[in-house]
Residue, then its C-alpha position, 0 to 999 in steps of 0.5 A: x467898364x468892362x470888355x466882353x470876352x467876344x470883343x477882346x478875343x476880335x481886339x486881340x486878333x486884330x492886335x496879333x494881325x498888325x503885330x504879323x503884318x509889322x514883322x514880315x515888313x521889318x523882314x522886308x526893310x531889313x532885306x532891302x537895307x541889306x541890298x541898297x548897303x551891298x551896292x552902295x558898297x559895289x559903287x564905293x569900291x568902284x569909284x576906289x579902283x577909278x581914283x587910281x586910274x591916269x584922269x584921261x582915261x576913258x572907261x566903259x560903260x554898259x548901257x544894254x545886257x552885254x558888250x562884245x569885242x570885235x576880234x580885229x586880226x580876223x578878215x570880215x569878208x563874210x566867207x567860210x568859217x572852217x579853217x580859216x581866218x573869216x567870221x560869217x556875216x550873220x556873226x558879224x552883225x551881231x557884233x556890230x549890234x553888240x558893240x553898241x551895248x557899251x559907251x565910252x565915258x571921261x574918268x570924271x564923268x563915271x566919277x561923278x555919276x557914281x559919287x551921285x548913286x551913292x548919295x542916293x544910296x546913302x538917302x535910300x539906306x537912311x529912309x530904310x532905317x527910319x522905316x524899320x525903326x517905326x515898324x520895331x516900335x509898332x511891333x513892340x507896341x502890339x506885342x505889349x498891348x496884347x501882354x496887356x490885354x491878356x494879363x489884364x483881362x482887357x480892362x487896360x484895353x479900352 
């Protein structure tokens, strides 16, 4: 039984579309691998620099966009800023607002929490590649049935 032209050319466009849609996900597992990789990397050097640290250390946290250290040689009585040593009370309270973006945690704790974000990372990283080893396979299985289709003239199609 044979395929008429107009239906293998329609089965070939839907062959080629899969074998598009395939590729711009493996670009897009690919990026995402690459990302989760850099920051599982980021974490991994951290948790380095932490090990070398006294164990009662207490490091910082940021828990908002930023953290401001509050300059404590300098008067708080909210006068004139030229010239002297005084900070307006405006920009003392958006120091005592910034100061509450970051939060102070035992060595161990950040330990921990890092060695958790790298495991998640690590399962993340191992579902990526699973992912874009499925889409290679289903690229390369459209691209051979379209080899198929063409040098067949559609009889292996059906």
């Amino acid at each position: 039984m044979s395929i008429s032209n107009e239906a293998l050319q329609k089965l070939l466009r839907e062959v080629e579309t899969q074998a598009i849609a395939a590729q711009q996900q493996i670009s897009l597992v690919r990026t995402q691998q690459a990302s989760k990789q850099r920051e599982m990397r980021m974490a991994q050097l951290t948790r380095t620099e932490l090990s070398a640290l006294p164990p009662d250390t207490n490091i910082f946290e940021g828990v908002g966009k930023m953290f401001v250290p509050v300059p404590s040689p300098l008067a708080v009585d909210g006068g004139d800023c030229l010239g002297q040593n005084r900070l307006p009370e405006r920009l003392i309270g958006w120091l005592i607002d910034a100061h509450d973006r970051f939060v102070a945690l035992p060595l161990s704790d950040m330990k921990g929490k890092l060695d958790s974000r790298i495991k998640d990372m690590e399962s993340d990283v191992e579902g990526l590649g699973k992912r874009l080893h499925y889409l290679e396979v289903s690229q390369k299985n459209s691209k051979d049935q379209i080899d198929r289709m063409l040098q067949g003239g559609g009889a292996s199609a059906s």
